[in-house]
N, C-alpha and C positions, 0 to 999 in steps of 0.2 A: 239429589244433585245429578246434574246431568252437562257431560261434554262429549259433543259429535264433533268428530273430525272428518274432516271433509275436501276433495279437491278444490270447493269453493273457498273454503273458509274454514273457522273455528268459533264454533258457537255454541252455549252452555250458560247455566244457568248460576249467579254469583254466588260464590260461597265454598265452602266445605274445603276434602280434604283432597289436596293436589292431586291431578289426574280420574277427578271425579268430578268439578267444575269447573267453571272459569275463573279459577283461583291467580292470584298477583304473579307468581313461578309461572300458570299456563301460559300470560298473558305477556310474561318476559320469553316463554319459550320460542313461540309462536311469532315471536316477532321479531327474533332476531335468526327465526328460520328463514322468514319473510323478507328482511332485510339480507342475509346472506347470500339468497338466490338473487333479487334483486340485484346486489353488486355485482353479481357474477355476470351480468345479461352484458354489461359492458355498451351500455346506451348512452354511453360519453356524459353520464349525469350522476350527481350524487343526492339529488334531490327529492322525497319523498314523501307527498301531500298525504294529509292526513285530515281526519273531518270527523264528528260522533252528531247523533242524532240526542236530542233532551231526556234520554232515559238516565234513571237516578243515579248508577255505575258510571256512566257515560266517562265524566270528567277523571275519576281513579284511574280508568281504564287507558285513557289518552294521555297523562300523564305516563306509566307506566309504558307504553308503547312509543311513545316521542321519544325518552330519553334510555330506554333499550337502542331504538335506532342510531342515536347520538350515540352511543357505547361504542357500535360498529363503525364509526368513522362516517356517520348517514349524515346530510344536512336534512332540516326537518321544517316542513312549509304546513303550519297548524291552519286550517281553517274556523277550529274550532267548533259552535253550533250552527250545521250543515245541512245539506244533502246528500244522498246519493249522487242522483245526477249531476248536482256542482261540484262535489269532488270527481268525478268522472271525466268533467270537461278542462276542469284545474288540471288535471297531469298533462298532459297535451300543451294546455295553454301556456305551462312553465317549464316545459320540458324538461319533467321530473321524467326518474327511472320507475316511477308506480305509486302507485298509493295504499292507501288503506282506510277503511270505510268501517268506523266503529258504531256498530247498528246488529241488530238483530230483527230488523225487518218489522213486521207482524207477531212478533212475538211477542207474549208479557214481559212486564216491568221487570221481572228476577231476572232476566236471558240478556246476554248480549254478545256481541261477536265480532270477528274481524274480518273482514271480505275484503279482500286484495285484487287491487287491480295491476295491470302491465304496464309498459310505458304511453300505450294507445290511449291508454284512460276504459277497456274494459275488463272487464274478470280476466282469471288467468284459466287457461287450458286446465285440459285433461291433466295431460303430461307435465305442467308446468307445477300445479295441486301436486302430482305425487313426489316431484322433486322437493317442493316446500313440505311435506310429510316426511321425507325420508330424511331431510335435514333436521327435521324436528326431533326424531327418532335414535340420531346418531350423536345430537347435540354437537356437532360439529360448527362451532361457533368462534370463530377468531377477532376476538375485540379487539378495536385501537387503543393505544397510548395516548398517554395525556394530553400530548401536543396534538394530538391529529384526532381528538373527537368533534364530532358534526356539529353543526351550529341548529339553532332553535329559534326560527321566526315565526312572525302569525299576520295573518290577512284575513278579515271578519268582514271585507265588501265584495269576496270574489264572485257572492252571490248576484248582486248589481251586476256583475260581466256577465254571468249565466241568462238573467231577467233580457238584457242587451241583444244577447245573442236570437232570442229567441225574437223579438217584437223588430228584428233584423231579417226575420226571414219573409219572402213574398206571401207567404200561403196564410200568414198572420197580418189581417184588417183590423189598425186600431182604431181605426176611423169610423167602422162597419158595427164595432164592438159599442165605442162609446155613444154612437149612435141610437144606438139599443136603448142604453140606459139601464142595464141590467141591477135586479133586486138580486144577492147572493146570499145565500147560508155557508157559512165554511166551518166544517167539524174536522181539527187536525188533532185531535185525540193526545190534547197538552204535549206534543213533542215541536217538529222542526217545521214542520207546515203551518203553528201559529204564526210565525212572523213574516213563511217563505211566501206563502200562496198569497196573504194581503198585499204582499209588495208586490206581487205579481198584477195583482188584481189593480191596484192602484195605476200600476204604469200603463195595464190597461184601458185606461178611463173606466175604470167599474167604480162608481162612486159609494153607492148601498150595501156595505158588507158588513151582514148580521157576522159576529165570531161567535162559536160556540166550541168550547175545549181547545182554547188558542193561546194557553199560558204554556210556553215552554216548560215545565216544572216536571218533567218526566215520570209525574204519576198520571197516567194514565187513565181516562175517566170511565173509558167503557174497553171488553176486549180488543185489543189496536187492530185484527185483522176485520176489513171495511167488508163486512157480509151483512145485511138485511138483517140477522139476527140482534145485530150489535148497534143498527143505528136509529135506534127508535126515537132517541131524542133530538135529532136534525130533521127524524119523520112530523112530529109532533108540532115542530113548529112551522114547516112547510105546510100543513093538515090547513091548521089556521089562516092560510092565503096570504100576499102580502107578497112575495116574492116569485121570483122564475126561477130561480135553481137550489138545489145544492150540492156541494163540492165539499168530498170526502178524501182524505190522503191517510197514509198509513203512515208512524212512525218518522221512516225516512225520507219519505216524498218519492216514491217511486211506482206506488199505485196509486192509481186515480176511480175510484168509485161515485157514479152520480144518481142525485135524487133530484122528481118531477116537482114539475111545481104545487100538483098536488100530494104530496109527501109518498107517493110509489117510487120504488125503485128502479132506476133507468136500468139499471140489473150490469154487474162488473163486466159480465163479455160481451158487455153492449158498447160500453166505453171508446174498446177497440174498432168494434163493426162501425159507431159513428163518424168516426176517426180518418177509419181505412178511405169510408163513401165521399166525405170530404174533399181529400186529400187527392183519392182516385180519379174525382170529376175534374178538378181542377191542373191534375196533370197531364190529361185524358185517359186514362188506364197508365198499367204498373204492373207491379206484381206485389203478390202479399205474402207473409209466413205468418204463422201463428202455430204452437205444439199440437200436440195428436188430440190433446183433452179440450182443447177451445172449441167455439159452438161452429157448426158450417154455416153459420150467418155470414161470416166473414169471406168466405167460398161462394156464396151468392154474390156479394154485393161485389165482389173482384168479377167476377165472371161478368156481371152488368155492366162493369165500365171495358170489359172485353180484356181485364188483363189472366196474370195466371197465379193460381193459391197452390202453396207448396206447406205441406205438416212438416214439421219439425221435432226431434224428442225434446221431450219433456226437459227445462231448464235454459235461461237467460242466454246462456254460453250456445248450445245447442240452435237456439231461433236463430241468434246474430250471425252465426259460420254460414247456417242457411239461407239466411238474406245476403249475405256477401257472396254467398253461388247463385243466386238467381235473379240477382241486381234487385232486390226487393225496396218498393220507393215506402213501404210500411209497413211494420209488422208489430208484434209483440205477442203478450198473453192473455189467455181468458181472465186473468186472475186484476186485471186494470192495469195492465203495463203497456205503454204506450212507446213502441221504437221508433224512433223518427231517425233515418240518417242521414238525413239533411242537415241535422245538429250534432247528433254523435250515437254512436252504437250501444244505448243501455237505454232500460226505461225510466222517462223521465215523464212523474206527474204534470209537470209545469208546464213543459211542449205541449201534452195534453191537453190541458186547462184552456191554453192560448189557441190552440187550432180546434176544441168542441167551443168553443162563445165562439170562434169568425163563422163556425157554418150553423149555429142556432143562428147567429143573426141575420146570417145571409138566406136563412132559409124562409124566415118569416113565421116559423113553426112553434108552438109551445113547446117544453120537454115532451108531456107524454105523448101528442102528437107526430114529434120527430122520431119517438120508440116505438110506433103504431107502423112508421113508414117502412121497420125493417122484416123479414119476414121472424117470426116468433119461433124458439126453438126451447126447449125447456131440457135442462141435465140434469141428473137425480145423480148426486154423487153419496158411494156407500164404500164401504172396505169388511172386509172377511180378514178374519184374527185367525193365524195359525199357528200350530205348534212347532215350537223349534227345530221337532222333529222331521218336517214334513217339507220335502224340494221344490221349493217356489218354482223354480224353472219348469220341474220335470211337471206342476201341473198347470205351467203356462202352455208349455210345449202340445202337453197333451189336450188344452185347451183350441190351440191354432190349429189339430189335427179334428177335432170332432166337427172346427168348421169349414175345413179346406173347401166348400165348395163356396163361400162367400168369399172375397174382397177382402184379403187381411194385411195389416202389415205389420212387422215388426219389428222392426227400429227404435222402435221404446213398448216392452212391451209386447202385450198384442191388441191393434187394434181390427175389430172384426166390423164390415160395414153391413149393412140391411138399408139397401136403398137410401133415402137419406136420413137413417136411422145409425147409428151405430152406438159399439160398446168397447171401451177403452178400458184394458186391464194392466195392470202395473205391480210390480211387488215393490215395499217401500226397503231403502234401503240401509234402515237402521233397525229395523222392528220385523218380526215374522207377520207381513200384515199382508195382503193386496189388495189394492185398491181400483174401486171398479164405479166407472164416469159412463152414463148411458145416456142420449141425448135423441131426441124426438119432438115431435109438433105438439105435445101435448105432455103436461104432466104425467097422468096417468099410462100412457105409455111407457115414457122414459121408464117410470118406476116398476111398470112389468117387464120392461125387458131386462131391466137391472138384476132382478127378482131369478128371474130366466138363468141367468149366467150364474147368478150363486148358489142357484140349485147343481146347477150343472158343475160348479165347482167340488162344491159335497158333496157330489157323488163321485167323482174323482176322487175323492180322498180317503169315503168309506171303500172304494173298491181297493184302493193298494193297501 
C-alpha cells in the first residue's frame, strides 16, 4: 500500500491500513484539508467543482470527497465522469473557489488521487500544497451545523461547453478538418476519453472513428501510461491500413500520444513539437516552454518561426508560471501535454486533438510524413537506485562541478548540455532514486551518453 503526499495532491493506492493508502479517513482527511484552505482564500464563493476519471475507486472516492466538502459548509458542483481539463475550465466558468480532480493520471487501476486546483481552475502552488499539508497534519478542521451545510448539485454536459470552447477558437478549421475526412483509431484505455475524444471527434466532422478501449468501466485494458510499450494494440490495427491516425489519451484526458498511419509511433514529445509548429506559423512566432526533460525539437522548431524557447523544472505548475513570465503562446510537456492559453493554463488532450487534425489537414501531409518533417532526436531515459544512505544532492552538486566547463543548469536538477546533445539528472522525490534523461540525434548515442553519467555517478559514490 502506498500514499504520497504531495504539494500537488494526494495519491495512493486503494486499500489498507489508514495512513498507508488511500483509505475512506485519508480521502475525508484530505479533503476537508482541501476544503478548509480553499474557504479561507475568501474568493467571494463557496462553490467547488468536482470531476473523477472512470477508474474502479473513482465513484467511492467522490462520494466521499463531495459530502466531506458539504460537511464544511462547501456547496458542491459534481461533474461526475470527467476530465482534467473540463474540470479546469468548469471552475472559472462557475466561479467556484477550486476544484478537485479525482484521477490518478497514468497510473494503475488500484491508485487514485486528488489534485486540487485554485479558483483559476489551475494546480495550487508550492506554497499553497504546503498549507493544504499542514492543515492536514493539524486536523484543524471546523464543520458546519446542520443548518449551514453545502448543497450537492451535478452537471454531466459541462463537457459540451469545453468541446465549444475549443472548435470556438480561430486556430481550430472545422471546415479544414472535415474536409479531410479523416479514418481515426482512438485507444482511451476504458476510462474518460471513451466518450470525451468521440464527441470531440464528432463535433469535428470526423466521421470514421474505429474505438478501441472506449468503455468507461475503469478496468483498464493495457498499462494507462500512453508509451509505445503499451500500445500495441492500436499499432496492430493501424499495421493493417485503412486509416490516418491514431489518437491515444491517458486516463484523464490530459495526455495526448499519436500513432502513424502505418502503426509507428508519432513518438509523445512529438505531440508537443507538432503542436508548437502549427500553432507558431500561424501566429507568426511566439514563444514556447516545455521542462528541462522535453526534446530540443521543440527549440528548433520555436527558433524557425523566429520566436524564443525558455526550459522550465520539471512539473505542470512549474511550465505554466514560466509561460506566464514569457508570454508563452504554447507550451507544455514531453510527456503529450499540450498547454494551450488561448483556452486555459493546464494540459488539455482535446485542444490537442483539435489543433494536430487542422494542421495534418492543412498540411496535406500523411502522419509519418508530417514526423519526418521535424528534426529527429531520440532520449534514452534510465535511473540509478540509491541507498538511503547516500546525499542525492551532495552527488548532484558534485556532479555540476566535474562539468562546470559545459552549459549547466540547475533549476531542476542538473541539467548539463553537449552541444545539442544533453543529459538531464534529477533525484526523485519519494524514492532514493535519480533519474537521468540523455537525448541526442541518435539512439545509440543518447544511450552512451546516458551510460557516460552513471558511470560517472558511481564513481562518486564509491569515492565517498
Amino acid at each position: 500500500m502506498t500514499l504520497i503526499k504531495s504539494i500537488s495532491g494526494i495519491r495512493g493506492t486503494i486499500g489498507g491500513p489508514a495512513g498507508q493508502g488511500l483509505t475512506p479517513l485519508d480521502v475525508v482527511k484530505y479533503a476537508a484539508a482541501y476544503g478548509t484552505w480553499a474557504a479561507a482564500q475568501q474568493s467571494g464563493s463557496k462553490l467547488i467543482i468536482i470531476g473523477r476519471d472512470a477508474r474502479i475507486s473513482g465513484e467511492m472516492v467522490s462520494r466521499l470527497v463531495a459530502a466531506t466538502l458539504q460537511g464544511l459548509g462547501l456547496d458542491v458542483l459534481d461533474l461526475g465522469l470527467s476530465t482534467t481539463p473540463t474540470v479546469e475550465m468548469a471552475v472559472p466558468a462557475k466561479n467556484a473557489a477550486g476544484g478537485i480532480i479525482l484521477t490518478a493520471s497514468h497510473n494503475p487501476k488500484q491508485w487514485n488521487a486528488l489534485k486540487l486546483l485554485n479558483a483559476t481552475g489551475e494546480f495550487i502552488s508550492a506554497a499553497d500544497g504546503e498549507q493544504v499539508l499542514a492543515l492536514a497534519d493539524s486536523e484543524s478542521f471546523d464543520f458546519a451545523s446542520v443548518t449551514k451545510l453545502g448543497s450537492y448539485t451535478t452537471d454531466t454536459e459541462f463537457l459540451a461547453e469545453h468541446i465549444a470552447a475549443i472548435l470556438a477558437s480561430p486556430l481550430v478549421d472545422v471546415a479544414a478538418i472535415k474536409a479531410h475526412n479523416f479514418r481515426v483509431v482512438v485507444d482511451a484505455v476504458n476510462s474518460s476519453g471513451g466518450f470525451a475524444v468521440p464527441q470531440l471527434l464528432t463535433a469535428l466532422g470526423v466521421e470514421t472513428i474505429e474505438k478501441l478501449h472506449c468503455e468507461p468501466t475503469g478496468d483498464f485494458a493495457h498499462n494507462p501510461e500512453p508509451l509505445p510499450e503499451h500500445l500495441r494494440d492500436i499499432a496492430k490495427v493501424l499495421e493493417k491500413g485503412g486509416f490516418d491516425l491514431g489518437i491515444v489519451v491517458d486516463p484523464d484526458v490530459d495526455r495526448l500520444a499519436l500513432v502513424s498511419e502505418n502503426g509507428e509511433m508519432f513518438g509523445e514529445e512529438y505531440t508537443l513539437v507538432a503542436v508548437a509548429d502549427y500553432v507558431l506559423g500561424q501566429r507568426g512566432g511566439g514563444n514556447t516552454v516545455s521542462n528541462l526533460s522535453s526534446t530540443r525539437a521543440l527549440h528548433d522548431v520555436t527558433e524557425k518561426h523566429g520566436g524564443t524557447y525558455t526550459a522550465a523544472a520539471v512539473g505542470e505548475v512549474n511550465v505554466v508560471t514560466k509561460m506566464k513570465e514569457t508570454n508563452a503562446v504554447i507550451g507544455g510537456e514531453g510527456n503529450g501535454g499540450i498547454i494551450f492559453p488561448e483556452l486555459h493554463y493546464g494540459r488539455d488532450a482535446l485542444v490537442g486533438i483539435a489543433l494536430f487534425l487542422t494542421h495534418l489537414a492543412k498540411s496535406g501531409l500523411t502522419m509519418s510524413r508530417l514526423r519526418n518533417s521535424y528534426p529527429s532526436y531520440f532520449i534514452s531515459k534510465n535511473k540509478i537506485e540509491l541507498t538511503p544512505d547516500i546525499d542525492t544532492d551532495l552527488v548532484l552538486t558534485q556532479m555540476e562541478q566535474r562539468y562546470a566547463k559545459q552549459p549547466v543548469n540547475t533549476i531542476d536538477g542538473v541539467k548539463i548540455e553537449f552541444g545539442k546533445e544533453w543529459v538531464h539528472l534529477r533525484k526523485s522525490n519519494t524514492e532514493p532514486i535519480i533519474r537521468i534523461y540523455a537525448e541526442s540525434d541518435s539512439n545509440a548515442t543518447a544511450e552512451h551518453l546516458a551510460q557516460k553519467i552513471i558511470a560517472d555517478i558511481k564513481e562518486i559514490i564509491l569515492v565517498k
